[in-house]
Backbone bond lengths (Angstrom), bond angles and torsions (degrees), N, CA, C in turn:
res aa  C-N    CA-C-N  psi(-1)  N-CA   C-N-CA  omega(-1)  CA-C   N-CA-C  phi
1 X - - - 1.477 - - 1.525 109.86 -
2 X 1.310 116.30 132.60 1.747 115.19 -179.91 1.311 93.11 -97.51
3 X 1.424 101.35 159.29 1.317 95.67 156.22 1.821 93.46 -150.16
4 X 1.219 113.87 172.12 1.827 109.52 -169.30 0.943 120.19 -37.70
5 X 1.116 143.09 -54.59 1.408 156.08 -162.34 1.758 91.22 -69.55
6 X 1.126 114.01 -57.38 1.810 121.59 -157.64 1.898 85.79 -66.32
7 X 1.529 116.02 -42.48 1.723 120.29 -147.25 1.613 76.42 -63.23
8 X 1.405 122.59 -72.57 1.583 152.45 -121.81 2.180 84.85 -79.00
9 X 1.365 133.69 -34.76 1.422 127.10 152.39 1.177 117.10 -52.91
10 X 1.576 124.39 -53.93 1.412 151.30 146.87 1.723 99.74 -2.18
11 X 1.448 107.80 -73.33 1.178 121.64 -166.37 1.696 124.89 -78.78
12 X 1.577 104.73 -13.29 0.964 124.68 -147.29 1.547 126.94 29.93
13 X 0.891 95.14 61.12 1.397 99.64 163.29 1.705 128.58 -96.70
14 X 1.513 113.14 157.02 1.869 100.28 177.15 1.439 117.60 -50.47
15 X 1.468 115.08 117.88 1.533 111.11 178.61 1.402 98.54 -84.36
16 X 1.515 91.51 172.58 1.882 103.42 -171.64 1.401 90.30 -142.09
17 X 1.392 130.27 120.15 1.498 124.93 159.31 1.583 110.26 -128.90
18 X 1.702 116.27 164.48 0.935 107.67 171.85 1.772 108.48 -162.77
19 X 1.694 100.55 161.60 1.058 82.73 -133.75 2.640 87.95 -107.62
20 X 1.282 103.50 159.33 1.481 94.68 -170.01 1.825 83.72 -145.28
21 X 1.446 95.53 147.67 1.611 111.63 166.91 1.337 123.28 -87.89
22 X 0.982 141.82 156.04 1.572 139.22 -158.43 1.548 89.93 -122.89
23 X 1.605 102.17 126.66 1.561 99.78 -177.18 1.151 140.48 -38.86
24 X 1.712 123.46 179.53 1.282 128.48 -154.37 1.705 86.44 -116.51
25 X 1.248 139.01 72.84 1.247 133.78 -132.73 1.293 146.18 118.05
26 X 1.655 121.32 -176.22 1.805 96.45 -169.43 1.743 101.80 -116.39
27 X 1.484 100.74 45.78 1.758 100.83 -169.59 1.361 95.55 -124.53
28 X 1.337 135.81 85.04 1.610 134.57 152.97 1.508 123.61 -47.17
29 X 1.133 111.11 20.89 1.282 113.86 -174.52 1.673 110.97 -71.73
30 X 0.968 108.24 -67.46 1.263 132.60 178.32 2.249 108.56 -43.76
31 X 1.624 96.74 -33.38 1.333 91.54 -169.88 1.902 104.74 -84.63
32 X 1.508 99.68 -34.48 1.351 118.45 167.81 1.470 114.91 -36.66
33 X 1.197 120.35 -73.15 1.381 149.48 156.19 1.988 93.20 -10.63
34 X 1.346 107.94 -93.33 1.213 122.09 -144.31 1.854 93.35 -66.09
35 X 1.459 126.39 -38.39 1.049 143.53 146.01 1.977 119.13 -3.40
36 X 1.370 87.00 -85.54 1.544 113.09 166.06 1.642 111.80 -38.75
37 X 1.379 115.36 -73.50 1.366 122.37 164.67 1.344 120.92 -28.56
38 X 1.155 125.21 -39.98 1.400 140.38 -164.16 2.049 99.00 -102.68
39 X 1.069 123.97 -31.88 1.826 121.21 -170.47 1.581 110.05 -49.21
40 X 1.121 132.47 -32.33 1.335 122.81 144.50 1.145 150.90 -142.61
41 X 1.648 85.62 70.68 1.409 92.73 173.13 1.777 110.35 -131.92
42 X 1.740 101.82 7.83 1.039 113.56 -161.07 1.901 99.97 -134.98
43 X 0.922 114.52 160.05 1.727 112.57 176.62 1.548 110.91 -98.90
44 X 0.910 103.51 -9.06 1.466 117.72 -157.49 1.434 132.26 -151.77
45 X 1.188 152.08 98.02 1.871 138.66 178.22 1.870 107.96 -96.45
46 X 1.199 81.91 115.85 1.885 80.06 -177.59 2.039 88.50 -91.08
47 X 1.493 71.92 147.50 2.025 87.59 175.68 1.487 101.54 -122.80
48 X 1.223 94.92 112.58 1.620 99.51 -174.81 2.078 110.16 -68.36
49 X 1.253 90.65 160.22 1.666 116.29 170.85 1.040 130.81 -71.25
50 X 1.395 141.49 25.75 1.295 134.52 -165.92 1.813 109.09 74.44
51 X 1.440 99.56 48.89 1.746 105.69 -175.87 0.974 99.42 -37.48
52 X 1.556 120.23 -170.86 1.460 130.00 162.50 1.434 123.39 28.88
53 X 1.469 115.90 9.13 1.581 105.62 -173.52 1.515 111.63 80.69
54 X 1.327 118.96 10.75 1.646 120.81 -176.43 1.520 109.01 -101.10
55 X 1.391 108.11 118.44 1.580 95.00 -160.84 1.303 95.32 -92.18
56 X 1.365 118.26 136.77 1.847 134.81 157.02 1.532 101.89 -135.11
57 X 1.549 89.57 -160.55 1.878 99.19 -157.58 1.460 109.14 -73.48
58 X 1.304 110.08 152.83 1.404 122.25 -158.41 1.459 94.25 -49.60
59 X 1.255 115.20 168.46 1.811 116.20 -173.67 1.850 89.50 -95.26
60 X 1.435 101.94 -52.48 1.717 100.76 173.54 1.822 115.08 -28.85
61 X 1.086 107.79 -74.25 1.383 112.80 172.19 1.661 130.38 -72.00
62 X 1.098 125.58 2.32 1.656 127.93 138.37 1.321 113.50 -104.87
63 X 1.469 120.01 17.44 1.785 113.45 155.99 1.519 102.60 -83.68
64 X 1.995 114.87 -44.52 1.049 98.93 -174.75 1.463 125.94 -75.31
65 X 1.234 130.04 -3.75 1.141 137.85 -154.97 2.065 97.98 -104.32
66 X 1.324 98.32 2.46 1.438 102.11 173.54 1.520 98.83 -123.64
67 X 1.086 130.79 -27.06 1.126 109.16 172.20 1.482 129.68 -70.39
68 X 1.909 103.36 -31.06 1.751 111.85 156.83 1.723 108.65 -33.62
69 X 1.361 114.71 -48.88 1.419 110.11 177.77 1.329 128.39 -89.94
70 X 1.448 110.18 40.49 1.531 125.40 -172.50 1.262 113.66 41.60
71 X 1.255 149.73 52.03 1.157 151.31 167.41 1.758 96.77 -125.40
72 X 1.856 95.90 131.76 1.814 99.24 -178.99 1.430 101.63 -100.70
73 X 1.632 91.18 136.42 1.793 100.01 -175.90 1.495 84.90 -115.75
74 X 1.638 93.98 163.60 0.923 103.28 -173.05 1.844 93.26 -126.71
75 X 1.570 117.38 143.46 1.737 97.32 -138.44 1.878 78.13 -120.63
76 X 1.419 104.88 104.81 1.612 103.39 148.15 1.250 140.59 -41.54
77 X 1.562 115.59 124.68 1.762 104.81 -168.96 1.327 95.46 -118.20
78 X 1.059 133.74 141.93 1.776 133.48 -176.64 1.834 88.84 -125.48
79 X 1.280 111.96 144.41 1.607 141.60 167.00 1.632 122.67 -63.17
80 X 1.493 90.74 -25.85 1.491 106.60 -149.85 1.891 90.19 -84.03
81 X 1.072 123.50 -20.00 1.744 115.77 -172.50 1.185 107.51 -113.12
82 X 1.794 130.22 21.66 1.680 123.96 -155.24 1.311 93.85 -162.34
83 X 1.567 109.52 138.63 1.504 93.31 166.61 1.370 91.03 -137.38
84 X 1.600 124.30 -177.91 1.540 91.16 -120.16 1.897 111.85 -107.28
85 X 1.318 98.40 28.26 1.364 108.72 141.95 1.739 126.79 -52.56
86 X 1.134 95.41 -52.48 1.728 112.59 -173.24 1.405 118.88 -65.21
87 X 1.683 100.05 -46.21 1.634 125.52 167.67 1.316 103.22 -49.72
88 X 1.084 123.24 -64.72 1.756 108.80 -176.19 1.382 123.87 -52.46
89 X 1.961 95.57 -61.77 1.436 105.62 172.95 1.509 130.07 -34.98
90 X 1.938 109.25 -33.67 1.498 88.71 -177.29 2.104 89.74 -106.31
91 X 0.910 122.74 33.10 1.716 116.41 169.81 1.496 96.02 -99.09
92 X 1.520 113.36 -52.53 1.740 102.51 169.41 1.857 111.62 -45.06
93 X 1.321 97.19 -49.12 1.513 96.11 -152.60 1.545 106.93 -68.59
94 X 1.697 110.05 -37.40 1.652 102.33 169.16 1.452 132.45 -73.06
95 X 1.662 110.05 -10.85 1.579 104.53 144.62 1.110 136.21 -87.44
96 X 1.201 128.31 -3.72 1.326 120.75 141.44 1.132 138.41 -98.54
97 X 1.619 106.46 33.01 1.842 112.38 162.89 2.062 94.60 -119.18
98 X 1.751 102.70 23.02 1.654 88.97 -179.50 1.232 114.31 103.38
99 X 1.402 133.09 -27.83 1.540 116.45 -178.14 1.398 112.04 -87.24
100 X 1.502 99.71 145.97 1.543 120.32 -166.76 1.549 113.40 -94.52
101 X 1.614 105.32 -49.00 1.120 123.76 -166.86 1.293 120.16 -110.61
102 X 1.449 125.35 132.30 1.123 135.57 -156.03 2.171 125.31 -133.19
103 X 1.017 107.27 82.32 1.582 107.02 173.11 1.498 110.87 -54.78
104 X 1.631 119.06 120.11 1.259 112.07 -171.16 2.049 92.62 -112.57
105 X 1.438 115.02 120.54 1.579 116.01 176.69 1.028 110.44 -143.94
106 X 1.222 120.92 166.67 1.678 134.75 -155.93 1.239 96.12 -81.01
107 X 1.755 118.68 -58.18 1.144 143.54 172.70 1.765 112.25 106.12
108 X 1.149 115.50 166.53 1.512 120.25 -174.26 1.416 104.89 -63.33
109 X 1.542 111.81 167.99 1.593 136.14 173.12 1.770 101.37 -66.58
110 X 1.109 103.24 146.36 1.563 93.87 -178.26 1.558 103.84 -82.82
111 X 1.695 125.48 -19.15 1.170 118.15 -179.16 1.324 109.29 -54.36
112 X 1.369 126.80 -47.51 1.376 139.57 -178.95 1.820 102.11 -45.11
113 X 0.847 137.66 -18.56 1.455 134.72 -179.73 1.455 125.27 -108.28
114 X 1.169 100.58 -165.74 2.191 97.71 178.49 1.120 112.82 -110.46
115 X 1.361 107.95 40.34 1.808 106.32 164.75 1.633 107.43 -149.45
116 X 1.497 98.82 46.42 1.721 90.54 -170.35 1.186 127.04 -69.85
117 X 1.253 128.81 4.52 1.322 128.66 142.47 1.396 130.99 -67.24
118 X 1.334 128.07 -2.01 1.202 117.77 167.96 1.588 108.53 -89.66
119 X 1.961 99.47 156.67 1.130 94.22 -174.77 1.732 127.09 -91.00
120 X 1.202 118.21 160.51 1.676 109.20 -177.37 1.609 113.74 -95.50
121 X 1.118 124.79 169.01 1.322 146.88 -154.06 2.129 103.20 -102.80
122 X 1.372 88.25 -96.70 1.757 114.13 177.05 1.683 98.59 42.83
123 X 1.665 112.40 51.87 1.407 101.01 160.21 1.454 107.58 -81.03
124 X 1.088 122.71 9.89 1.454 117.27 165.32 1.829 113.07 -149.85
125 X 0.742 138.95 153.89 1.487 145.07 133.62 1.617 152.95 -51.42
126 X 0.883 138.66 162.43 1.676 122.64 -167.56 1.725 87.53 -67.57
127 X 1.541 139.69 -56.89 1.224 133.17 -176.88 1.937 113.22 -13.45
128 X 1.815 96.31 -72.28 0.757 128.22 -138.77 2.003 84.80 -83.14
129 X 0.836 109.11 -48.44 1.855 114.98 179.32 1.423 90.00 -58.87
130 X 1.348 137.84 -55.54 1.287 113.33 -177.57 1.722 129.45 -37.45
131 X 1.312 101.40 -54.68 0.961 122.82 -169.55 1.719 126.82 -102.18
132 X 1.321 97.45 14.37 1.786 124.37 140.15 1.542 113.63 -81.72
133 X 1.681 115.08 -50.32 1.674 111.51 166.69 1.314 108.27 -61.63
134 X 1.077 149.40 -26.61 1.358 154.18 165.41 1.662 113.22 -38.87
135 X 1.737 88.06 -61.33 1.698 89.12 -174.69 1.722 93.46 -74.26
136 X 1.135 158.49 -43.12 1.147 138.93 -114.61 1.699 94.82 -106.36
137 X 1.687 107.10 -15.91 1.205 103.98 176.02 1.584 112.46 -99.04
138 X 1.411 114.80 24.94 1.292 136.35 162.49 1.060 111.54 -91.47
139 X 1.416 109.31 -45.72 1.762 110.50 177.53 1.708 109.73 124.82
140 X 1.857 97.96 12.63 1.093 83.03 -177.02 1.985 115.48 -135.35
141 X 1.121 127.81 -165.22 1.528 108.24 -160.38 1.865 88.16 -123.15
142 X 0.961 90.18 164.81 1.886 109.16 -178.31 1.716 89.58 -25.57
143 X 1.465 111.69 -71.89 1.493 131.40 -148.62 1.934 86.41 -65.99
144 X 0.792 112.69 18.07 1.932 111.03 -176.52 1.661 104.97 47.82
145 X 0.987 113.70 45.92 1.737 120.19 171.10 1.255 107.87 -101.71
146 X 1.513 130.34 137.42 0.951 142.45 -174.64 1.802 113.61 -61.48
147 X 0.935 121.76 123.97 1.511 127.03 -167.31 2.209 96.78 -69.41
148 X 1.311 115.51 120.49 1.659 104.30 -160.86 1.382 86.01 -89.31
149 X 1.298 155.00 -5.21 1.477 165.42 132.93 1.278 150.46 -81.61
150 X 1.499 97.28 61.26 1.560 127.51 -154.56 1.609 118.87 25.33
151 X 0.997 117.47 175.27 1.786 131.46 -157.94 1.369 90.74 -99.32
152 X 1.381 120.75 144.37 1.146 136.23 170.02 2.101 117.61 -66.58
153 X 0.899 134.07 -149.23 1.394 144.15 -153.28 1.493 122.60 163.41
154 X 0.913 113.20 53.92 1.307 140.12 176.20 1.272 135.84 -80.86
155 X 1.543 131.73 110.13 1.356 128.43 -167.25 1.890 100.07 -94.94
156 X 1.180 92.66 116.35 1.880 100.38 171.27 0.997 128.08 -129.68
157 X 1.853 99.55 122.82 1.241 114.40 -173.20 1.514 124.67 -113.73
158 X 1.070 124.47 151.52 1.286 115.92 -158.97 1.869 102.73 -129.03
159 X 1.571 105.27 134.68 1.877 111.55 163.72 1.435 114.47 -51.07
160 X 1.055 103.13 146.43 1.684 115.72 160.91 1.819 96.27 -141.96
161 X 1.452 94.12 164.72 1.456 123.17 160.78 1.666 116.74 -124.91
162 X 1.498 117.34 118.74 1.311 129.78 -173.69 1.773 95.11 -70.11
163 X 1.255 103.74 -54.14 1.706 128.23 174.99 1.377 117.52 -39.50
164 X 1.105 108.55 -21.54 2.136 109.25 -169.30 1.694 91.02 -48.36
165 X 1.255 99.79 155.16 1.585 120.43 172.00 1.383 89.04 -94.96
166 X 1.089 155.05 -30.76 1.391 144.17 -176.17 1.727 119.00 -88.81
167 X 0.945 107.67 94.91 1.582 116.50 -151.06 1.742 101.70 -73.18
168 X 1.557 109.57 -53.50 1.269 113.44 160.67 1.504 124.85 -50.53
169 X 1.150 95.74 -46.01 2.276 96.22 178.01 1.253 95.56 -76.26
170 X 1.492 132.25 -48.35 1.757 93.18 167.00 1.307 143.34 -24.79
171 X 1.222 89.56 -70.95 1.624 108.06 179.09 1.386 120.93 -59.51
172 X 1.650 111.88 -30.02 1.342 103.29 176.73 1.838 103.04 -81.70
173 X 1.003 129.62 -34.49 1.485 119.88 174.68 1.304 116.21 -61.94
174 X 1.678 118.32 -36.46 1.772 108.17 178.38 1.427 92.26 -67.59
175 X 1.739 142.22 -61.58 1.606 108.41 -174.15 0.964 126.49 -60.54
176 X 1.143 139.40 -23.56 1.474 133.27 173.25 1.815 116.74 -68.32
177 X 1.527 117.74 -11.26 0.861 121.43 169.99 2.061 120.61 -94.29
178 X 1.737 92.23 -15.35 1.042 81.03 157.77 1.163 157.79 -120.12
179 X 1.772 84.36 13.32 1.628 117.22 161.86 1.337 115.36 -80.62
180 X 1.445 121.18 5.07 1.534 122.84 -176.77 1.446 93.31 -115.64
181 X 1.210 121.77 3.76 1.630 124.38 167.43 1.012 122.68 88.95
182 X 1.594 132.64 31.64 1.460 150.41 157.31 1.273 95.87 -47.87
183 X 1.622 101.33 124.37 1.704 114.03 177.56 1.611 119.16 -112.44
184 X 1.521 109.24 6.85 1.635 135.17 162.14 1.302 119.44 174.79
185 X 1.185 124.27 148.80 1.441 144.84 176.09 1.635 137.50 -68.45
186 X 0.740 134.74 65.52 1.509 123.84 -172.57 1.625 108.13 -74.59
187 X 1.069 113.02 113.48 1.628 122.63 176.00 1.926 114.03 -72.03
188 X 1.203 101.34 142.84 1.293 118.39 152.30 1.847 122.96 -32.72
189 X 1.016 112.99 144.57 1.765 100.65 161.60 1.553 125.59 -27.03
190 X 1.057 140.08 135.60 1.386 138.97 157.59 0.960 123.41 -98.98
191 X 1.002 135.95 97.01 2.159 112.63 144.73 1.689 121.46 -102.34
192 X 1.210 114.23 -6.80 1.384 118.63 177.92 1.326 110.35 -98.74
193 X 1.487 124.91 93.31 1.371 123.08 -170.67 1.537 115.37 -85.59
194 X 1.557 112.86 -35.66 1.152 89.07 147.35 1.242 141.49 -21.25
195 X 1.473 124.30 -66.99 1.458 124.64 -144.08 1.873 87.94 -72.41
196 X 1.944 114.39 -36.26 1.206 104.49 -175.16 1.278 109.47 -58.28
197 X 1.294 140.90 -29.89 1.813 139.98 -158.58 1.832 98.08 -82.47
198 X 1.159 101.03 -23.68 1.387 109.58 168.26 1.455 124.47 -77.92
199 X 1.619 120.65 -44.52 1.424 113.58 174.54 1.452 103.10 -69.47
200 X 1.336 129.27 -25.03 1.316 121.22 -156.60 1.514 85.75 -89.20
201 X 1.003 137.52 -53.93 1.557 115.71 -170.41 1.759 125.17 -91.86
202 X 1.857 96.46 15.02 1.427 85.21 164.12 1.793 117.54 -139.94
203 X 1.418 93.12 3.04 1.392 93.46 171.37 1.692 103.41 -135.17
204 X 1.352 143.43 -0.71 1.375 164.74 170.34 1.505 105.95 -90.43
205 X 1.180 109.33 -39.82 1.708 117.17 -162.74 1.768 111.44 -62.19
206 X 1.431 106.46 91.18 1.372 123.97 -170.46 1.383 125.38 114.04
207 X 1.133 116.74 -21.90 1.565 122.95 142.33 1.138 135.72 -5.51
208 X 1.165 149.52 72.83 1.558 148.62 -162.97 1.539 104.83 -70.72
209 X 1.207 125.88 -0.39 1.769 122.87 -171.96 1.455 103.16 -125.17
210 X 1.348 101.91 108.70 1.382 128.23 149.99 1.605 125.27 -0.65
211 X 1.388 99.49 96.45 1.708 93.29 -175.72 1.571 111.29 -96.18
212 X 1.532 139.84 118.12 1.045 117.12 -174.47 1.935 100.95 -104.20
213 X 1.390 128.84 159.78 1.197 141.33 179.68 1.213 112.95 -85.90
214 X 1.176 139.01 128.70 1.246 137.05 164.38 1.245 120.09 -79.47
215 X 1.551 122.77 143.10 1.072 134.92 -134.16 1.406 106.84 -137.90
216 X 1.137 144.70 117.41 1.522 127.37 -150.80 1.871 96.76 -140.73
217 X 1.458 114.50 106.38 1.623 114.80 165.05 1.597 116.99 -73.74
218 X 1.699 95.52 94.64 1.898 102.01 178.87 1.762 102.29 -68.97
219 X 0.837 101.94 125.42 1.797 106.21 -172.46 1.630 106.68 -81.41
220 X 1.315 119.96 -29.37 1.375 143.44 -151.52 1.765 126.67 -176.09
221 X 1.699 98.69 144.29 1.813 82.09 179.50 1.515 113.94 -71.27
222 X 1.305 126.18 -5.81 0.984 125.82 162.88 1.784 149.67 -64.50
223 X 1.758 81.81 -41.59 1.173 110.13 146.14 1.377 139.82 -78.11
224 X 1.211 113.23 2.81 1.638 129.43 167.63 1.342 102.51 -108.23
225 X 1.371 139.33 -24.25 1.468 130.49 168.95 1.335 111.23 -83.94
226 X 1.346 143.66 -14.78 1.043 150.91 153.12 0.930 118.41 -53.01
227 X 1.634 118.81 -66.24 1.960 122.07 179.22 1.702 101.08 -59.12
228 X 1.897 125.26 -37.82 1.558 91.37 -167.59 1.404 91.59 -81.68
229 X 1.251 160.13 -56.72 0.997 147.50 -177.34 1.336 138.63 -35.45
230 X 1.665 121.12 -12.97 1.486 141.03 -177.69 1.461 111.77 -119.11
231 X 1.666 112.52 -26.07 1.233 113.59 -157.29 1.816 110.22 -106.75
232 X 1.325 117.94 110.61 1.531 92.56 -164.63 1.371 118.35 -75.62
233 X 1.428 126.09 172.35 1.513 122.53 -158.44 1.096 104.96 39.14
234 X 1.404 137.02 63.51 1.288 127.94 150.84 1.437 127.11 -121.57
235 X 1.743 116.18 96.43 1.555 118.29 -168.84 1.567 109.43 -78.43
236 X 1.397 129.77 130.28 1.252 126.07 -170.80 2.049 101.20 -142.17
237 X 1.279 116.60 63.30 1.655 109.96 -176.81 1.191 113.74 -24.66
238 X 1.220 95.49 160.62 2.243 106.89 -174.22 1.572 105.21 -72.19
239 X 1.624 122.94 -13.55 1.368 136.46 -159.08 1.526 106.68 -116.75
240 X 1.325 115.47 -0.09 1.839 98.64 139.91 1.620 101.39 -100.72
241 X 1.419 119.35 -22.46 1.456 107.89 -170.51 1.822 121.57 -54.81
242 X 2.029 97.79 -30.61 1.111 128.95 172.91 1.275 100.85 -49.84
243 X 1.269 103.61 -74.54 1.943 115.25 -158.59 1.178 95.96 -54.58
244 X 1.639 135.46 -38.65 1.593 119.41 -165.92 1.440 108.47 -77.85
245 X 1.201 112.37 -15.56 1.953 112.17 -177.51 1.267 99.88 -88.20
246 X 1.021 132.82 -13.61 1.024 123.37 178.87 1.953 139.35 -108.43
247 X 1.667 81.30 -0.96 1.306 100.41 174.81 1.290 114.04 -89.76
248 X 1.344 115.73 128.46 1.805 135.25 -175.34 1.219 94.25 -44.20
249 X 1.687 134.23 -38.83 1.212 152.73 -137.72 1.333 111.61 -122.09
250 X 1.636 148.41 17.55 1.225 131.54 -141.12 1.143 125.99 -54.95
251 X 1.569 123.29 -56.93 2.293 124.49 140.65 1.341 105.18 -3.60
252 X 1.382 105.23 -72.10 1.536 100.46 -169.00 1.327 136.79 -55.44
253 X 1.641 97.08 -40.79 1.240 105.06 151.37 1.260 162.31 -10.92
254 X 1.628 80.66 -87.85 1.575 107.38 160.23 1.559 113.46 -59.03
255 X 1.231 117.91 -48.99 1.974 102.84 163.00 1.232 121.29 -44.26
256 X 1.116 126.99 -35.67 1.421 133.65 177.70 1.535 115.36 -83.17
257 X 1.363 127.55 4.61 1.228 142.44 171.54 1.467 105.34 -97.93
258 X 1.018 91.70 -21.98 2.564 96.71 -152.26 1.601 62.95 -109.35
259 X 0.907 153.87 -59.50 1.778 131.28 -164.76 1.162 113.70 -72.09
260 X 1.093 128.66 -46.44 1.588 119.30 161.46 1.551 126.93 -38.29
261 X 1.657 94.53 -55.97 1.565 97.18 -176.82 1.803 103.98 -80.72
262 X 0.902 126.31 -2.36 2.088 127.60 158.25 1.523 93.40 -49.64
263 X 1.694 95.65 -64.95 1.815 92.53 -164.52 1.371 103.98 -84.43
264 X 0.941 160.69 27.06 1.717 162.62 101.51 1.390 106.88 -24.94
265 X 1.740 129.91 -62.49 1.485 141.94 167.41 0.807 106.47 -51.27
266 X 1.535 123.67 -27.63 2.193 112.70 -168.85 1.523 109.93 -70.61
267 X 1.549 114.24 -35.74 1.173 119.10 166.51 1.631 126.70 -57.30
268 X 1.198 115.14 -47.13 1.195 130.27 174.06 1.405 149.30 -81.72
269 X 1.299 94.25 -27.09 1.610 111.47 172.39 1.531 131.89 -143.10
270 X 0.898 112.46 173.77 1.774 115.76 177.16 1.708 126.35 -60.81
271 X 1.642 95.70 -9.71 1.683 95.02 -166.08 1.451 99.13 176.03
272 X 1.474 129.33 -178.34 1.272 157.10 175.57 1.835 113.92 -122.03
273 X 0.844 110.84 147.81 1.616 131.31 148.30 1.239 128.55 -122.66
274 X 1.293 118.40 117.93 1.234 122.22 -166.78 1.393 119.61 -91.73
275 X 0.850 127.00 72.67 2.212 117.79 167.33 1.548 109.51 -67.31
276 X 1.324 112.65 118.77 1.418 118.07 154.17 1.321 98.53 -147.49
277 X 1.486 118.49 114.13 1.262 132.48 -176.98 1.361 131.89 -73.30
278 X 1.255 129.32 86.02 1.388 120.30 -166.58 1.212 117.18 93.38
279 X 1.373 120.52 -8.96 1.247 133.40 161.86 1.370 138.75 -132.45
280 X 2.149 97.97 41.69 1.099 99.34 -176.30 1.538 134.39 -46.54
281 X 1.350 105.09 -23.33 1.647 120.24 -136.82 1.896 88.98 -79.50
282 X 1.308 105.53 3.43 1.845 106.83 -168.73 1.573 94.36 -94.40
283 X 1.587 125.88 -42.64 1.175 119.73 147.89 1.270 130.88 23.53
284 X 1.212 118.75 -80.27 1.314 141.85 150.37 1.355 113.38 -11.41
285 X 0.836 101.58 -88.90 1.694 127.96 -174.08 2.145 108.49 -46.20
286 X 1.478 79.65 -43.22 1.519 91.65 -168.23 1.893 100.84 -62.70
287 X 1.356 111.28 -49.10 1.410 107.88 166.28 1.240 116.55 -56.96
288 X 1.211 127.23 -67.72 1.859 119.08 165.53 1.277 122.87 -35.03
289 X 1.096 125.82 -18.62 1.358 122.88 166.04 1.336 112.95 -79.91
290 X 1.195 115.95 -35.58 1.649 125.68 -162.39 1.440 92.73 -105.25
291 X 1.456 138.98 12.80 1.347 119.87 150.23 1.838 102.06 102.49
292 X 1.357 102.24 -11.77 1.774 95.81 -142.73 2.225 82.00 -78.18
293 X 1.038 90.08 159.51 2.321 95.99 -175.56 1.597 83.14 -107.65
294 X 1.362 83.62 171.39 1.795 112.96 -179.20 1.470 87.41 -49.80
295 X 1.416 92.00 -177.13 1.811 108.01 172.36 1.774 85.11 -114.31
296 X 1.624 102.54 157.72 1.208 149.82 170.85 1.705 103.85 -50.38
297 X 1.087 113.14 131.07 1.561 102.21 161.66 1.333 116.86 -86.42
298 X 1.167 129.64 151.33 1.621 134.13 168.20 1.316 122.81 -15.99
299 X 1.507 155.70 107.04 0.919 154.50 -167.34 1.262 139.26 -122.13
């Protein structure tokens, strides 16, 4: 079964994804909202996992609650809250409420969040979750038992960082991710495009799976000294921090930063990921600036 996101790889064409949090609470209103705004202009809405260790509503259940509104999410699974009873249970259970597409990640430290006393899971890893969706879309379960209610169909995609300081453990984690059957990439934040023109032509270079760039709306220099300082692996030069303090405009700015670096990725890669936190709805704009058109309907 295609569905846009799966056709538009299909087609190779520039993907566009982006990414929204599923409330702090039992009111989807707000995610709906920003959701809607985004249904075509994007191929895809990833619903994150309990990012950062910040617990909100299951990503499973605000994927489906966007897909009721025809918009395809693509549903983050993190390691860190499941072990791997649970992992299956909800990969069966989110293909059969409709989801196609699947982010498979280890996920953050729970210290990093607001419940660091609870305890973490990680009987497996993004490696290893890959390649549990692997078997299950074989038809079969962790224990290699035949699934007695057909095999799932699952699109899995897996993070990278172009940025790692470890040039070798990069590379050895993107193959191992794509021998565990990663069917596209969503990258980390960027601002050093270099280093991306570099992974793509020395550890990407022949790759048949879709790498998209991550795309990050700095709202403020404040708000960019905050994320590199809180956020790990996060490279942010002193010379956008400059340009945003200094812009009459800093919002504005920063759109005009995340559109530049869109068309920086057009050169380089298969697609974008968009993070702008809480302010998806600028999104918009940030592609209109950068040229990028609606997405295609299903075809």
């Amino acid at each position: 079964m295609y569905t846009r996101f799966r056709q538009a790889i299909k087609n190779q064409e520039f993907l566009v994804t982006a990414e929204i949090c599923p409330p702090k609470g039992g009111n989807p209103q707000h995610m709906v909202e920003m959701g809607t705004l985004l249904k075509n202009r994007v191929h895809a809405v990833n619903i994150t996992d309990g990012s950062r260790a910040v617990m909100r509503m299951s990503s499973m259940a605000a994927s489906v609650i966007l897909l009721q509104q025809g918009i395809e999410p693509i549903c983050q699974m993190a390691c860190r809250d499941r072990n791997i009873i649970a992992l299956q249970a909800d990969l069966m259970g989110a293909y059969a409420l409709g989801i196609r597409n699947v982010l498979a990640l280890t996920g953050d430290p729970v210290k990093a969040g607001d419940h660091r006393e609870a305890k973490s899971v990680f009987e497996l890893e993004s490696v290893r979750l890959l390649k549990l969706i692997q078997q299950l879309n074989h038809g079969l379960d962790f224990n290699e038992k035949t699934l007695p209610d057909e095999p799932l169909d699952l699109l899995a995609g897996a993070a990278v960082d172009p940025q790692c300081k470890s040039w070798s453990g990069l590379q050895s984690r993107f193959e191992k991710k794509i021998t565990a059957g990663a069917q596209f990439f969503q990258s980390q934040m960027i601002t050093d495009f270099e280093q991306l023109d570099k992974f793509m032509n020395q550890i990407a270079v022949g790759v048949d799976k879709p790498i998209l760039a991550g795309i990050f709306l700095l709202k403020s220099a404040k708000n960019a000294e905050f994320i590199r300082k809180n956020v790990p692996g996060v490279l942010i030069p002193d010379e956008l921090i400059k340009r945003l303090a200094e812009a009459p405009d800093p919002l504005q700015e920063g759109v005009k930063i995340a559109a530049e670096q869109v068309k920086l990725a057009q050169q380089l890669c298969q697609g974008v990921h968009l993070m702008a936190v809480r302010r998806e709805d600028l999104i918009p704009e940030v592609l209109d600036l950068a040229g990028i058109p609606p997405v295609n309907s299903i075809t």
